[in-house]
N, C-alpha and C positions, 0 to 999 in steps of 0.2 A: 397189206392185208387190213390195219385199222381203217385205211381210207375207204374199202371197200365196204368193210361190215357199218364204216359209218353210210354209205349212200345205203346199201338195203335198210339199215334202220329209218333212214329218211324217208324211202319211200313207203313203208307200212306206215310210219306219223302221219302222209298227209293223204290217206288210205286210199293208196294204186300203187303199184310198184312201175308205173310207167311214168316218164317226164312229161309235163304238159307242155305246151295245150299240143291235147290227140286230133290226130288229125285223119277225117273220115272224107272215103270218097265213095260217089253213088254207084251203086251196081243195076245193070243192065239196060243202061240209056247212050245211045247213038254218042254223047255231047255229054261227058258224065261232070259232075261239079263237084270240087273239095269246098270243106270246110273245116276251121279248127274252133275247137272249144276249151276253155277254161273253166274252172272252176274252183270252189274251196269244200271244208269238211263241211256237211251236209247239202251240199250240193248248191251254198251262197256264196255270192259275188261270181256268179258264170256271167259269162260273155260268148257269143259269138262270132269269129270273124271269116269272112269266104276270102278262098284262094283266090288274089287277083284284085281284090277290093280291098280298098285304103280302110274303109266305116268300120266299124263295129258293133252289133247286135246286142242288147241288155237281153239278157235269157230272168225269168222271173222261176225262181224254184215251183213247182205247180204243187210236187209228190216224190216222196220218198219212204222206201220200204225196206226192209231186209228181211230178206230168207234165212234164216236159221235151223231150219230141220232138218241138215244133212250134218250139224255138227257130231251128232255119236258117232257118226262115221269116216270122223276124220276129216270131212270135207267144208272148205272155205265158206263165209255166209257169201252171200250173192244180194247187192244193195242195186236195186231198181230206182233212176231218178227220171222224172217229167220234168221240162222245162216250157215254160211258156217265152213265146218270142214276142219283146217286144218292141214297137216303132214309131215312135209319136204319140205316146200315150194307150197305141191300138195294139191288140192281140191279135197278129198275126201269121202265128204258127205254133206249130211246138215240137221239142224236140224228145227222146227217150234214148236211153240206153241199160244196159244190165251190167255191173260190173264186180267182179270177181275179184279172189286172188292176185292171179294173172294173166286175167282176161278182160274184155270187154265185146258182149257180143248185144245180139238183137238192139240192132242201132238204126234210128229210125228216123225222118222231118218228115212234119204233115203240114202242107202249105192249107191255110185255111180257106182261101178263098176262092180254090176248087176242088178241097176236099182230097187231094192226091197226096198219096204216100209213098215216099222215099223209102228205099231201104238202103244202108249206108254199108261200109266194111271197112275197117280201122288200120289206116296204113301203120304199124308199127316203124319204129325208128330203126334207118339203116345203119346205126351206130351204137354200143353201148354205154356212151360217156354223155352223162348228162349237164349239163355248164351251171346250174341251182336255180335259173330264173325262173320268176313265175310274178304270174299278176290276177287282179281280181278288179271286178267293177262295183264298185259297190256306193249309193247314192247319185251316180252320174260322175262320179271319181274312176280316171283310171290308178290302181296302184301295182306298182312294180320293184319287188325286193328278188334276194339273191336266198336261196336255204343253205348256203356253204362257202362261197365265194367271194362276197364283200358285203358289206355292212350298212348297205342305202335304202330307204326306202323314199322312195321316188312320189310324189301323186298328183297328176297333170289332173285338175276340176276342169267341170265343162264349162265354165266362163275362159279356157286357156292358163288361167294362173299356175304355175309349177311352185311345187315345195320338195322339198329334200331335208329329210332326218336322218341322225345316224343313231343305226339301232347299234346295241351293246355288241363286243367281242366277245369270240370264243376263247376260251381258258386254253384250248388243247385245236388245234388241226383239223383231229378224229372226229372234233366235236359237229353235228349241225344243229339248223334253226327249225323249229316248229310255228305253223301257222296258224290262227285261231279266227273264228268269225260268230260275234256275238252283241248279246245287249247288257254290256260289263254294270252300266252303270241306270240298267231297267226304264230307261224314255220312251220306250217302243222304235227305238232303229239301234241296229245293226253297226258294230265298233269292229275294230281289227288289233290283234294281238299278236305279239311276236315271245318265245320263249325258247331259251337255250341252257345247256345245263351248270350248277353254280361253279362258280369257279373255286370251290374248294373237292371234294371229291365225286361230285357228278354225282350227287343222290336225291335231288331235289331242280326243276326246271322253273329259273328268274325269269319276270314276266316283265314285260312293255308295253305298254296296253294307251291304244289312242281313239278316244272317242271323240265320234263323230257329232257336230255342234250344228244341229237345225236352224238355228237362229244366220248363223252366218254360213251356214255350209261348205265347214271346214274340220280338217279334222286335227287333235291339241292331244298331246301326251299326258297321259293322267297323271299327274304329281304323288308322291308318296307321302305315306302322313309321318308327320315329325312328332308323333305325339312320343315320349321318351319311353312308354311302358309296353312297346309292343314287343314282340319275340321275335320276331323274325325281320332281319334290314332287308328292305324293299318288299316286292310283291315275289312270291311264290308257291309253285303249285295251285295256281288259281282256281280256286271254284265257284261257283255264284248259286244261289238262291233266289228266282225269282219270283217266286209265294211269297217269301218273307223279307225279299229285295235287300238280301245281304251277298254281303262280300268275304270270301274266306281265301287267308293265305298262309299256306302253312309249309314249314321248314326243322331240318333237323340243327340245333345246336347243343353240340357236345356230347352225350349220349341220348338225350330226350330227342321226341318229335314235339314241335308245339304250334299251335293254329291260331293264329289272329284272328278275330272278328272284325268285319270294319260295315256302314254303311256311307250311302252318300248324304250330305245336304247342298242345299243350295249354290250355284259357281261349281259343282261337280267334284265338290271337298271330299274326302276320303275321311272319315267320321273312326274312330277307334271305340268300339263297343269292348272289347275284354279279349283274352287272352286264354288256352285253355291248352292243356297238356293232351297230345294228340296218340293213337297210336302210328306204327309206322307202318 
């Protein structure tokens, strides 16, 4: 029973309750075409890949929405994502879909360069049991981790180079991994983050956070700062401030909650500003 209420928690974290990538096939053509998609939380590091073909398609987020006005009445929000396709630089299509709860419907590709539109319908999985993998594209990196099952994070760049980290263990079985896709460390690109819960009572989610290095286009595990006066060991609960390009991580020890400040400097050092007693 924990293993089970742990996978529905997994899949409201990386908000579907269905396993990726979904896989859609065209409705009402002689010669119909699948395709699967990937994606992360705001609909970054999607990819496209067609049944049958080896490639795979960078999808560029275009638009994203949510519907909120059925919540008094009980009812799920409804998140609308646009993607644009792209292929050597060029925009060449784009794709949409609407998705729900536990749904995903009005799913859509419009080939650009004559203007035709696809309407797609979402094969769901002929199995309940999901295996945790999942990947994202992100910089021209493929990357591929497990949300439950083992502990690699895999990431083949498009020069061929392969790297393999190992992200942290779970304290408990029950436990899974949560996904993150952001600009941790404010450069204007897009980092990837992994977080799982502490391993003392599970009331607070330890972070791994690897940003991605323009200069070499590669991606390097953010170091924690060793400064002695922080409150909290390691990063948790992460939040970011990109106005004011701070870093906050905060943890309960003993009965208090309490919040680190950090910024970055230069080499992507993790800067200790102060310490502050947080609520919970």
């Amino acid at each position: 029973m924990k293993r089970i209420l742990a996978i529905t928690f997994l899949m409201l974290s990386i908000s579907s309750l269905y396993a990726q990538p979904f896989t859609f096939k065209s409705i009402g053509l002689v010669k119909p075409f699948r395709f699967q998609i990937y994606y992360g939380a705001m609909g970054k590091g999607a990819f496209v890949q067609y049944v049958g073909q080896k490639g795979i398609i960078p999808l560029r987020i275009k638009s994203r929405s949510v519907d909120s006005t059925e919540r008094k009445s009980g009812q799920p929000d409804m998140t609308t994502y646009v993607w644009e396709e792209v292929i050597d630089g060029q925009v060449t299509g784009s794709y949409g879909l609407v998705e729900g709860l536990r749904n995903l419907e009005d799913i859509w590709y419009l080939r650009k360069k004559d203007g035709k539109r696809f309407s797609m319908e979402y094969l769901r999985q002929e199995t309940e049991e999901y295996d945790g993998e999942n990947k994202y594209l992100l910089h021209g990196a493929l990357l591929s981790f497990n949300y439950m099952n083992h502990d690699r994070l895999s990431i083949v760049y498009p020069d061929g180079v392969k790297k393999v980290f190992e992200l942290p263990d779970f304290d408990s079985p029950s436990y899974v991994r949560n996904s993150y896709i952001a600009d941790y460390n404010f450069d204007g690109y897009d980092d990837i983050a992994f977080s799982i819960p502490d391993a003392g009572m599970g009331v607070y989610q330890t972070y791994s956070i690897y940003l991605y290095q323009p200069a070499t286009k590669r991606f390097e595990k953010l170091s924690e700062s060793s400064d002695s006066r922080v409150k909290c060991y390691g990063l948790n609960n992460v939040a970011i401030d990109q106005h004011k390009k701070l870093l906050y991580s905060s943890c309960r020890g003993g009965a208090r909650w309490w919040k680190d400040v950090y910024r970055f400097e230069s080499g992507n050092k993790l800067v200790w500003i102060k310490s502050t007693e947080a609520k919970e």
